[in-house]
MARZA-575306 format. One record per residue: residue number from 1; chain; x, y, z of N, C-alpha, C, O in turn. Coordinates in steps of 0.02 Angstrom, whole numbers, plus 32768, in hexadecimal, padded with zeros to 4 digits. Last residue first. Example, Ala and Ser with C-alpha at 12.3 -4.5 7.8 and 13.67 -1.06 7.14 Angstrom:
BEGIN
(r 2, "A", (8282, 7F90, 8162), (82AC, 7FCB, 8165), (8285, 8002, 818A), (829E, 8039, 8192))
(r 1, "A", (8294, 7EE4, 8186), (8267, 7F1F, 8186), (8294, 7F5B, 8186), (82C8, 7F5A, 81A7))
This chain:
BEGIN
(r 175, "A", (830A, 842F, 817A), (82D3, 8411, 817B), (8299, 843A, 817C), (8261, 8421, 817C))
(r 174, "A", (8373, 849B, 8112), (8369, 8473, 8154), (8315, 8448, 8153), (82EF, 844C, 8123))
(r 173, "A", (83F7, 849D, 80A4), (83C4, 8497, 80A0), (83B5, 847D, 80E4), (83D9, 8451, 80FB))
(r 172, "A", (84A4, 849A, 808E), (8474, 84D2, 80B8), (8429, 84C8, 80B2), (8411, 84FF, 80C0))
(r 171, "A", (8503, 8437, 8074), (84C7, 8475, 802F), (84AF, 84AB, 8040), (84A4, 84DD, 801E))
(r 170, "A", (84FD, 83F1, 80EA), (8527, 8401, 80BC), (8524, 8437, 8090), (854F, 8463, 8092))
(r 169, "A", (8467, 83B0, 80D7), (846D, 83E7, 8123), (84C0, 8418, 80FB), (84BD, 8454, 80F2))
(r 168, "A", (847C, 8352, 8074), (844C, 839C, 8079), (8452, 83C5, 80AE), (843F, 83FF, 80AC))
(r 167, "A", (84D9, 830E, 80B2), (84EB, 8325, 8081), (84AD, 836F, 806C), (84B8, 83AA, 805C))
(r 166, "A", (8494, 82C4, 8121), (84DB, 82EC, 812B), (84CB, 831C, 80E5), (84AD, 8351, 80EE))
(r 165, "A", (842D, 8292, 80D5), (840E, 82C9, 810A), (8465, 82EC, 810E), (8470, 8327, 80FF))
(r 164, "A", (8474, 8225, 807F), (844C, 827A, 8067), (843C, 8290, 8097), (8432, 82C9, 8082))
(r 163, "A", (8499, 81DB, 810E), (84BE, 81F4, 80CD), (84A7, 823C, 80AE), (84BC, 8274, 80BB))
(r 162, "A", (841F, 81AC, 8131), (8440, 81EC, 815F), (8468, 821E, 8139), (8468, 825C, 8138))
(r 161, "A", (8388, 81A7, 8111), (83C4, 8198, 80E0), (83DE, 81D5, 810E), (83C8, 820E, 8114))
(r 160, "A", (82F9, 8186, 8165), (8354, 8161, 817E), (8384, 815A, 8149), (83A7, 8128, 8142))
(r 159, "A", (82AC, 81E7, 8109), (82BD, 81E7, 815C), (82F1, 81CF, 8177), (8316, 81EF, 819B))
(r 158, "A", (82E1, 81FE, 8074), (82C8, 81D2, 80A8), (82D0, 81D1, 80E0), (8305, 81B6, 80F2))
(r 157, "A", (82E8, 82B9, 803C), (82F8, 827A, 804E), (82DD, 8236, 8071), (82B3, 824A, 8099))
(r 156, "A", (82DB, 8344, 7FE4), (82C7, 8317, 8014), (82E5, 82CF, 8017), (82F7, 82B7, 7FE2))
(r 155, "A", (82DA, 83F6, 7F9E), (82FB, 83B4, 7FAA), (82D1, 8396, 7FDC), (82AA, 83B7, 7FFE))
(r 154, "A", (82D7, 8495, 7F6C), (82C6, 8467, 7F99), (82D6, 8418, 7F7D), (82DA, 840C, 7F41))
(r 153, "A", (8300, 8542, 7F38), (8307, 8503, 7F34), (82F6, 84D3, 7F75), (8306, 84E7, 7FAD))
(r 152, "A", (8292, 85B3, 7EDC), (829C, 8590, 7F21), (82C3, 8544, 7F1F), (82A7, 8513, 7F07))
(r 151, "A", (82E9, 85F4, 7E61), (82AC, 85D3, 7E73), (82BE, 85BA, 7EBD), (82F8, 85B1, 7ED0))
(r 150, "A", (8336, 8637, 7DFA), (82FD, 8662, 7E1D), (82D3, 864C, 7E58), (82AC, 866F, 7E78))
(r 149, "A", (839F, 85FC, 7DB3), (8368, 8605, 7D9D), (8323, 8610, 7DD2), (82EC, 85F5, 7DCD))
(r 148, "A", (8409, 85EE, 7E1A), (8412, 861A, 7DE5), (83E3, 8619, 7DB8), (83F4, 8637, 7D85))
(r 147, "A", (83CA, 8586, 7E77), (83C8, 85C7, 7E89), (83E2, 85F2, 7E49), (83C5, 8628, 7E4A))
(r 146, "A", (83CF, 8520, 7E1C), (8382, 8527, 7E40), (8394, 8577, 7E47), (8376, 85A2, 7E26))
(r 145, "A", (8456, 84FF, 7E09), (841E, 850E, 7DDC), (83FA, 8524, 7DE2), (83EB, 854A, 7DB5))
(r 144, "A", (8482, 84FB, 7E86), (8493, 853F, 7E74), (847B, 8546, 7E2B), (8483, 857B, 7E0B))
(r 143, "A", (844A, 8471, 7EAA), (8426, 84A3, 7EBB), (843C, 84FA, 7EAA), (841A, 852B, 7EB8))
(r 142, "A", (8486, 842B, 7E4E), (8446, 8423, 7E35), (8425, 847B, 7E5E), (8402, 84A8, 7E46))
(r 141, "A", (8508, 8456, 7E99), (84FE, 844A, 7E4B), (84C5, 8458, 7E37), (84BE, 8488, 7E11))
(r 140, "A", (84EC, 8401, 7F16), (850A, 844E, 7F0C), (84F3, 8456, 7ECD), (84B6, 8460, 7ECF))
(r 139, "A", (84BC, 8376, 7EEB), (849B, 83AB, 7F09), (84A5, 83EB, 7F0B), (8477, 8413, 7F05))
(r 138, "A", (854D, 834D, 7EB9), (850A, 835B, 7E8F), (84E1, 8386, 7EA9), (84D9, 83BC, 7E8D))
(r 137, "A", (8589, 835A, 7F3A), (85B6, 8384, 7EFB), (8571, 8384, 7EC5), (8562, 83B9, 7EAA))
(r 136, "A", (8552, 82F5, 7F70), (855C, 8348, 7F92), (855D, 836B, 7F5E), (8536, 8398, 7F52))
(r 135, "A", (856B, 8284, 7F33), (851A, 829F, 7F52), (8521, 82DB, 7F6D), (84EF, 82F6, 7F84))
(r 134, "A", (85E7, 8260, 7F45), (85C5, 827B, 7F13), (8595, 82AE, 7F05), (8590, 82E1, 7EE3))
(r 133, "A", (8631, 824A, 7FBC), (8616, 829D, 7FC5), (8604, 82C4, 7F76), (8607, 82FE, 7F62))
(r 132, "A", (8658, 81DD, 7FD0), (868B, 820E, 7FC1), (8665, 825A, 7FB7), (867D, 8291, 7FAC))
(r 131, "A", (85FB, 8190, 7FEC), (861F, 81A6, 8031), (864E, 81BC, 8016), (8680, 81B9, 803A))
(r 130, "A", (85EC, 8118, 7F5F), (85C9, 812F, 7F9B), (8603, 815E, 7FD4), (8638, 8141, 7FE0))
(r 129, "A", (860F, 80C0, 7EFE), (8631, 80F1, 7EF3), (860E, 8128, 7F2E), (861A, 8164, 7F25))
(r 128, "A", (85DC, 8054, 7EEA), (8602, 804B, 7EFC), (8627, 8086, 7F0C), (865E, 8081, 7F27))
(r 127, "A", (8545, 8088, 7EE6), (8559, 8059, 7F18), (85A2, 805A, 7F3B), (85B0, 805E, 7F77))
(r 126, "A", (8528, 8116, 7E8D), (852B, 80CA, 7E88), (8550, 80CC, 7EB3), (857A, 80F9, 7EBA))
(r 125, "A", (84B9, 818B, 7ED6), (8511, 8181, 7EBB), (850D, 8125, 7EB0), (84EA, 8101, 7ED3))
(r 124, "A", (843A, 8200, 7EA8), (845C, 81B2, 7EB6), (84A5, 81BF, 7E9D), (84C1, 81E1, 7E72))
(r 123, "A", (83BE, 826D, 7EAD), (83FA, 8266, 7EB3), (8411, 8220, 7ED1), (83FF, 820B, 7F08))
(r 122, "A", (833A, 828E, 7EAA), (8350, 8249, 7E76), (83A8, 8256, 7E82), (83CD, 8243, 7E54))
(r 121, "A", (8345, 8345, 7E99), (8324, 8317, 7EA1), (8344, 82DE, 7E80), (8362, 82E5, 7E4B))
(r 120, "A", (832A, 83F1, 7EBE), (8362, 83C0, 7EB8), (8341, 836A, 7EC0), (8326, 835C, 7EF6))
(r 119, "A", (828C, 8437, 7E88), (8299, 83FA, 7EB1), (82D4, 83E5, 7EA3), (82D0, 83BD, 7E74))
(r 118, "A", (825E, 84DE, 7E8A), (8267, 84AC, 7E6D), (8295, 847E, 7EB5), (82AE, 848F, 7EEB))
(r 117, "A", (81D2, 854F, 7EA2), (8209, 8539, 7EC6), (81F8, 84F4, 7E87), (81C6, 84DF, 7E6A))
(r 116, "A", (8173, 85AD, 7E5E), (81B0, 85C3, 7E89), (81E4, 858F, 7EA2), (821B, 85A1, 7EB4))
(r 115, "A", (812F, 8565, 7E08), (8152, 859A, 7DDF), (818A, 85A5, 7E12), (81C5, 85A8, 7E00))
(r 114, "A", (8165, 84B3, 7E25), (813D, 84D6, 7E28), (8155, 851E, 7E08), (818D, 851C, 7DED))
(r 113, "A", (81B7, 8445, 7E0E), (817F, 843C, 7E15), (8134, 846E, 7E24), (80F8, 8461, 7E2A))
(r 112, "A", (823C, 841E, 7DA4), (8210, 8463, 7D96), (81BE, 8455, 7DBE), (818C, 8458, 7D9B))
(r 111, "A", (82BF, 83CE, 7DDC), (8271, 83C8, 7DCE), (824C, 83E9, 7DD4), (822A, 83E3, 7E08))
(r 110, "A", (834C, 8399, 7DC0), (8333, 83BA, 7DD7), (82F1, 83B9, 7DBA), (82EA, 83A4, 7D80))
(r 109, "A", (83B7, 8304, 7DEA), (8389, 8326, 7DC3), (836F, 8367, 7DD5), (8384, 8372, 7E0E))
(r 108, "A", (8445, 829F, 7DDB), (8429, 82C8, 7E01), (8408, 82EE, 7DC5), (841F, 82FA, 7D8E))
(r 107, "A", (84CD, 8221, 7E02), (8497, 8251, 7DDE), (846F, 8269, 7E03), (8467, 8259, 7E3E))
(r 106, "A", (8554, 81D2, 7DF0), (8531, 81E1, 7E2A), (8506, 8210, 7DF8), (8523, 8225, 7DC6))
(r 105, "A", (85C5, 818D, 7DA7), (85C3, 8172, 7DD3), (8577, 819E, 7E03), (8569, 8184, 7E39))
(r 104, "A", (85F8, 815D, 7D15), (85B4, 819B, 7D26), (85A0, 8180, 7D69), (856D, 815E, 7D6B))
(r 103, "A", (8695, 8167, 7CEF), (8667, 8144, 7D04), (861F, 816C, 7D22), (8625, 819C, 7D48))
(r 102, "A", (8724, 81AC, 7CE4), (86F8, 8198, 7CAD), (86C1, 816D, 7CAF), (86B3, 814D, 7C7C))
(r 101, "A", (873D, 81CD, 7D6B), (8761, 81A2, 7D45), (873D, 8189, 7D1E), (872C, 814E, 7D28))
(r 100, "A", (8695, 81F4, 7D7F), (86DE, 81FA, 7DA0), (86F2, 81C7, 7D83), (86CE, 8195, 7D7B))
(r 99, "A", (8615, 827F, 7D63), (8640, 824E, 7D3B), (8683, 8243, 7D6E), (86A3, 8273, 7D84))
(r 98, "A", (856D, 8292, 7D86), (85B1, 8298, 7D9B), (85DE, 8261, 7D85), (85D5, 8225, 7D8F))
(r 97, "A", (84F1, 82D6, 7D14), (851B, 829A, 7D3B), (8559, 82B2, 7D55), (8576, 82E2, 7D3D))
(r 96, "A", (8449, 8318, 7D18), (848B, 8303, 7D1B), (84A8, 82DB, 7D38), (8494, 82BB, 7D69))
(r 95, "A", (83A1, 8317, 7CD5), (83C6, 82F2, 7CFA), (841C, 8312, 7CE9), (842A, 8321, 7CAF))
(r 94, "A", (830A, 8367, 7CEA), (8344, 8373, 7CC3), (8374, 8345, 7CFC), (8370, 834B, 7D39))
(r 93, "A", (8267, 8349, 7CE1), (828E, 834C, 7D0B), (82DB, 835B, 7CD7), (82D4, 8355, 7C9A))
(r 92, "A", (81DF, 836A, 7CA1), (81D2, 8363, 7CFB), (8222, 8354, 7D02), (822A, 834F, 7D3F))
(r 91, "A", (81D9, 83A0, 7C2D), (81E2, 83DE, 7C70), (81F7, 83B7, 7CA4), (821A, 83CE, 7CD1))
(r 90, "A", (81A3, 8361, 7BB9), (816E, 838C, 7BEE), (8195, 839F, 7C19), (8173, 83BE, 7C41))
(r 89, "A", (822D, 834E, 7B98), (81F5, 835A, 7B69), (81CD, 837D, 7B91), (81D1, 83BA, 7B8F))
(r 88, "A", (825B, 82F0, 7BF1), (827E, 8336, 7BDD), (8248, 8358, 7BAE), (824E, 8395, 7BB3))
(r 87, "A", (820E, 8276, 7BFC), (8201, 829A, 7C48), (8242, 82E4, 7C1A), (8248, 8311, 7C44))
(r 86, "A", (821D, 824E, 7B74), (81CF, 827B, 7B95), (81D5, 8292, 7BC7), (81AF, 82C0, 7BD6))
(r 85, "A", (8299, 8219, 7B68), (8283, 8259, 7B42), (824F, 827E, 7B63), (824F, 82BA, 7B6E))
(r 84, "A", (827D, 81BB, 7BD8), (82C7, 81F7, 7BE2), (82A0, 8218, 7BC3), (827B, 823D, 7BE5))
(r 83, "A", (8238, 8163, 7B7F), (820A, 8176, 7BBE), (8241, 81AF, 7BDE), (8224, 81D5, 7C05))
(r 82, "A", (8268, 8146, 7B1B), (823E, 816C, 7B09), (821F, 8189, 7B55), (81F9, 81B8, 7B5E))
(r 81, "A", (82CE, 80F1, 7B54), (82E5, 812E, 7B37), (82B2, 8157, 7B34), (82BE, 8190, 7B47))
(r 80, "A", (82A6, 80B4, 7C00), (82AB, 80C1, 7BAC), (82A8, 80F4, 7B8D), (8286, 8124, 7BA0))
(r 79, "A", (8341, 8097, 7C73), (8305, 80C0, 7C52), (8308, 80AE, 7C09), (8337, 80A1, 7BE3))
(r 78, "A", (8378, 800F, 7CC0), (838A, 803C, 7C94), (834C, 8062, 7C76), (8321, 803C, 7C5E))
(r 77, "A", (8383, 7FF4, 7D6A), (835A, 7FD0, 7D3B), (8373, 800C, 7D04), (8383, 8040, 7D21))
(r 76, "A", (8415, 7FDD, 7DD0), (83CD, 7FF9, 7DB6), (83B8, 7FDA, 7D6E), (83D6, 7FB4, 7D49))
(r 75, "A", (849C, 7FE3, 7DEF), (846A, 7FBA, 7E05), (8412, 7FB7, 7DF1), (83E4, 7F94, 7E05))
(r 74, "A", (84DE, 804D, 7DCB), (84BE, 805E, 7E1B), (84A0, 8024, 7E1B), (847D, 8020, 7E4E))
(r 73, "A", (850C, 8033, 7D4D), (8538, 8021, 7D89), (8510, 802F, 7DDB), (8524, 801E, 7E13))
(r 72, "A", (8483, 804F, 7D2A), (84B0, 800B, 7D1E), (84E2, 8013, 7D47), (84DE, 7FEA, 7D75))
(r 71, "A", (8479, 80DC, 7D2A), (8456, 80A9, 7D29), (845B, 8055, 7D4C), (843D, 8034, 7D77))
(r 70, "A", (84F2, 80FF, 7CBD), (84EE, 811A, 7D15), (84C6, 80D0, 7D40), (84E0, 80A4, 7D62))
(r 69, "A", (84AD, 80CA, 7C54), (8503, 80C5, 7C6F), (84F8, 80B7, 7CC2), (84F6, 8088, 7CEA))
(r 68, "A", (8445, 812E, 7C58), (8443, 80CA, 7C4B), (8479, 80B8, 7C67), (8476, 8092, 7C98))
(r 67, "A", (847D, 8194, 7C34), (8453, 819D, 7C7D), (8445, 8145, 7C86), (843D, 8129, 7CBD))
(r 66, "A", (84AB, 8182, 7BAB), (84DF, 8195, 7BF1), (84C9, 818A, 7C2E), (84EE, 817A, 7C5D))
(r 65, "A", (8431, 816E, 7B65), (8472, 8136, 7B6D), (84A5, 8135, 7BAA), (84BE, 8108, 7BCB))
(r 64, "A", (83E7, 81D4, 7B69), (83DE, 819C, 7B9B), (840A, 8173, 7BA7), (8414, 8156, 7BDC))
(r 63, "A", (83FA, 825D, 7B40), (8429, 8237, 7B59), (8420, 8202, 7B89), (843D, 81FC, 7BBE))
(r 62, "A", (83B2, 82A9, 7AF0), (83D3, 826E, 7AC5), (840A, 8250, 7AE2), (8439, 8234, 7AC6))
(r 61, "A", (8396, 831B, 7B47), (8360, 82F6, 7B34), (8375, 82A0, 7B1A), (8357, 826C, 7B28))
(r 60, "A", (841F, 8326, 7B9C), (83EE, 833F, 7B6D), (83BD, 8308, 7B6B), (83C0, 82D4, 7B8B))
(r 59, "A", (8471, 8330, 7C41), (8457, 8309, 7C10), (8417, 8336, 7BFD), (83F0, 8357, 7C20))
(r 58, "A", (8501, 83A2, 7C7F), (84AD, 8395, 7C76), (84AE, 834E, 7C42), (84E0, 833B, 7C24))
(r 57, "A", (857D, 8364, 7D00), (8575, 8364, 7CA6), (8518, 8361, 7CA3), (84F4, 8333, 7CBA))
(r 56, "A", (8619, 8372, 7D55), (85C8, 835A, 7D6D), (859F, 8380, 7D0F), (85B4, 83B2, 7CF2))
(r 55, "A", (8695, 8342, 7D90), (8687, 834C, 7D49), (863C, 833A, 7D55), (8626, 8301, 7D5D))
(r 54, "A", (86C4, 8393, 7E1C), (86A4, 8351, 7E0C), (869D, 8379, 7DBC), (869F, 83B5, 7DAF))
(r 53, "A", (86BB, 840F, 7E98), (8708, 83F0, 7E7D), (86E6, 8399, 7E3A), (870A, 8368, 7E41))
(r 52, "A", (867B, 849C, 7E7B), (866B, 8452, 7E74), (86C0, 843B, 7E58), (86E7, 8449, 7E2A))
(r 51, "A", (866D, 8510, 7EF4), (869F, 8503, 7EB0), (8681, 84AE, 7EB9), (8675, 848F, 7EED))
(r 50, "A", (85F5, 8569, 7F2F), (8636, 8544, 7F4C), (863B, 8508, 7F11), (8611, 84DC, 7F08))
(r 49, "A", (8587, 85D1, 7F7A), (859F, 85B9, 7F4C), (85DC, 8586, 7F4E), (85F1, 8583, 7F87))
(r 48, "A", (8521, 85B8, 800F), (855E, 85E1, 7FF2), (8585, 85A1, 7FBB), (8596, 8567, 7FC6))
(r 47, "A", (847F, 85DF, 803D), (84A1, 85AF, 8008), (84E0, 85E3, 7FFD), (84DC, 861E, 7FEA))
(r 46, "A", (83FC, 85A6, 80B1), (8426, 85E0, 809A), (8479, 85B0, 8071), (8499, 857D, 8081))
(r 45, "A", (8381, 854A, 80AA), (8397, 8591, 80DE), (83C8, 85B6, 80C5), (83BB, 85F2, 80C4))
(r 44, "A", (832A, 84E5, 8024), (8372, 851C, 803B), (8370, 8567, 807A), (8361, 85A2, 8071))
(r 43, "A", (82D3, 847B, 8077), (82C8, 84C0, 8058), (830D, 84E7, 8070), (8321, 84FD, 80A5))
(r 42, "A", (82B4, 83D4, 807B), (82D6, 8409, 809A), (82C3, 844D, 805A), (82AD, 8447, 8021))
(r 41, "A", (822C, 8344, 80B3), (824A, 8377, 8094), (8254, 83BB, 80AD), (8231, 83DC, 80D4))
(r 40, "A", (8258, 82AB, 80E0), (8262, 82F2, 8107), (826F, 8317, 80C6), (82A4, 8314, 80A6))
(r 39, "A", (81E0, 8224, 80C0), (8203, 823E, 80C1), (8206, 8288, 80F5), (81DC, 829D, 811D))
(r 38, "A", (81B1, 817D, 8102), (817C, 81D9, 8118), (81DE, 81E0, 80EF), (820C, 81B8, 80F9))
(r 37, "A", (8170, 80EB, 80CE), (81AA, 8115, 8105), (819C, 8154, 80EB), (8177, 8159, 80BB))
(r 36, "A", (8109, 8082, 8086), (8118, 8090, 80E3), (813B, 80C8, 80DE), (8112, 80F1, 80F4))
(r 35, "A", (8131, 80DF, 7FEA), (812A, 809B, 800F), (812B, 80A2, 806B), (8151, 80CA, 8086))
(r 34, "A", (810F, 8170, 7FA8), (813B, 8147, 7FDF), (8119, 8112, 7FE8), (80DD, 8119, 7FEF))
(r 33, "A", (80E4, 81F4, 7F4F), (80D1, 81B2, 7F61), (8106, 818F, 7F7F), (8138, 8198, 7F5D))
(r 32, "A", (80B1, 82AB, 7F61), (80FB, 826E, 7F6E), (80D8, 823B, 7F84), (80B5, 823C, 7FB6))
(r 31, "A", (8089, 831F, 7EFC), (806C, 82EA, 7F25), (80AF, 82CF, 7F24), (80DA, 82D5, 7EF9))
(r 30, "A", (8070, 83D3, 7F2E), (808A, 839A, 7EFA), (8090, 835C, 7F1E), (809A, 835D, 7F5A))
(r 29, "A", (803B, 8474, 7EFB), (8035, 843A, 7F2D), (8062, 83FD, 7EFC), (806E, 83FB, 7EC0))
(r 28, "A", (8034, 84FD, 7EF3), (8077, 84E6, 7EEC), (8079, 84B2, 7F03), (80AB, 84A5, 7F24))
(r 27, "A", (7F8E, 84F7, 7E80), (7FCB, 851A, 7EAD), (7FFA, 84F5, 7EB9), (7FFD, 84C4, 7E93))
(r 26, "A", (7F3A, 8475, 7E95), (7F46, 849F, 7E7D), (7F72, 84CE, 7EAF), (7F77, 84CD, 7EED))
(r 25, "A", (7F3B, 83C0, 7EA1), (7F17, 83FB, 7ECA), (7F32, 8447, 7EAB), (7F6A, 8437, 7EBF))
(r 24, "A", (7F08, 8326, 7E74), (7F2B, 8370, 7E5C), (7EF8, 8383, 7E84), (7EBE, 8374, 7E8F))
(r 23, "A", (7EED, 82AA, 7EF6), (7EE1, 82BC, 7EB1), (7F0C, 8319, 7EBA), (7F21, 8339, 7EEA))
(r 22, "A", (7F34, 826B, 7F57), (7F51, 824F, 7F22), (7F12, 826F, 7ED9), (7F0D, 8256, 7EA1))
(r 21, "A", (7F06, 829E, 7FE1), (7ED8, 8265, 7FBC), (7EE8, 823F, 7F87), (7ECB, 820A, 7F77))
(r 20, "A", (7F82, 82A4, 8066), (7F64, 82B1, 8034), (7F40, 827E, 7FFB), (7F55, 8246, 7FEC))
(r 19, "A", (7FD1, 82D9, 810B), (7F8E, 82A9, 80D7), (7F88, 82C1, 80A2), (7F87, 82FF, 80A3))
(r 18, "A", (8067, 8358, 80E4), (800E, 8343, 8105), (7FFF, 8318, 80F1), (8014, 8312, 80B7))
(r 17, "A", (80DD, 83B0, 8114), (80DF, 836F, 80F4), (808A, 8361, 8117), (8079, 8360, 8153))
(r 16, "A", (8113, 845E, 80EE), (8101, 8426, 8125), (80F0, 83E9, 810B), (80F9, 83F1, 80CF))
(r 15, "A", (81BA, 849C, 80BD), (8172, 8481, 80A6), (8162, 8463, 80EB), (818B, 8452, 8115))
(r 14, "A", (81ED, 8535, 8110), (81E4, 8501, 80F9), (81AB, 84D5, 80ED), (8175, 84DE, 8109))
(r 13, "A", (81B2, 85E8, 810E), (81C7, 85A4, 812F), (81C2, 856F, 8115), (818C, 856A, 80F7))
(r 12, "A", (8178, 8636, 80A1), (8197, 8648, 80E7), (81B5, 860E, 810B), (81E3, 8624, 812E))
(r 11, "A", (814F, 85F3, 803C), (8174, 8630, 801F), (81AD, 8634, 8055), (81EA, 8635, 804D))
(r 10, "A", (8121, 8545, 8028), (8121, 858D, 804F), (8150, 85B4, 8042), (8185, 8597, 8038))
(r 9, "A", (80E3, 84B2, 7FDD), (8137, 84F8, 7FDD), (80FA, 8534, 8012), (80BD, 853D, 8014))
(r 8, "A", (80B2, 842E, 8018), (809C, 847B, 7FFA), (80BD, 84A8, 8018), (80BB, 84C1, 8051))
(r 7, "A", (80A0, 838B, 7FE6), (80DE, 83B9, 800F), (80CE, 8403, 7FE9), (80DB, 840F, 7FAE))
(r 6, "A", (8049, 8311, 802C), (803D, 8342, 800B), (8071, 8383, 8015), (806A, 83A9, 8044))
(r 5, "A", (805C, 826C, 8022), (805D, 8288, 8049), (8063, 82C1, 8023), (8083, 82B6, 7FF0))
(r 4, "A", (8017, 81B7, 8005), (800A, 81F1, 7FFA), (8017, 8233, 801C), (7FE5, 8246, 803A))
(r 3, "A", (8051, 8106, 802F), (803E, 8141, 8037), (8048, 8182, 800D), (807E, 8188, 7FF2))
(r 2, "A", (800C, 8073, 7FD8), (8049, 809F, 7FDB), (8029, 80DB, 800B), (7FEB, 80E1, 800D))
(r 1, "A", (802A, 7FC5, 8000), (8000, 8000, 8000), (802C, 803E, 8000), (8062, 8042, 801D))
């Protein structure tokens, strides 16, 4: 059974997390489906810029092959091409990668979910390549996207991924 929880941006304070019925609600609402476990979503408190030491690279529309790569070494199931084109096509997400030693070891999206605030979002490092502070270096990245285009940036995580909770507290985003 899945749960339904309703995360509605506030201008002034962070999102609050409510019940929700799972139909469109209008305005800056947006639905998160979860299995049992409640995520924590964060809203940038305050962001100082800071040099990406990582070869971190957008993907276009015609780059499922690379995000398949990535894919595959995290253990994952590989996207279809046509289903990459449509989530760039309508908006809902733009993916990058972080490249180390010629390997697409960690990614990261951002997600236009509303006019004011966008979502750093789908950030993974494959397995083997965990606790070097991928997941930081994307998040910075995704989120000095968010902020050099106008928009609120916010993020979230699974309640017991401590890993990304270090790494977003890192960014400056708080609960």
């Amino acid at each position: 059974m899945m749960g339904c929880f309703v995360c509605q941006l506030r201008r002034d304070k962070p999102e609050d997390v409510k019940k929700g019925s799972g139909k469109t609600l209008p305005g800056n609402i947006r639905y998160v489906r979860r299995k049992a476990m409640a995520e924590i979503v964060y809203q940038l408190s305050e962001y100082t810029a800071v040099p990406c030491r990582a070869r971190i690279e957008w993907l276009g529309e015609n780059d499922s092959a690379l995000l398949n790569e990535h894919l595959l070494l995290a253990g994952q199931q590989p996207m279809k091409d046509r289903h990459f084109r449509k989530t760039y096509r309508k908006g809902i997400a733009c993916y990058c990668l972080l490249w180390h030693d010629g390997l697409p070891v960690a990614r990261g999206a951002v997600e236009p979910y509303s006019e004011q605030a966008w979502e750093a979002a789908d950030i993974r490092t494959a397995v083997d390549y965990r606790g070097r502070g991928f997941a930081t270096e994307i998040l910075r990245f995704l989120t000095q996207y968010i902020i050099t285009h106008g928009k609120i940036a916010t993020c979230r995580t699974e309640e017991d991924n401590y890993a990304m909770q270090k790494a977003i507290a890192a960014v400056g985003y708080i609960a």
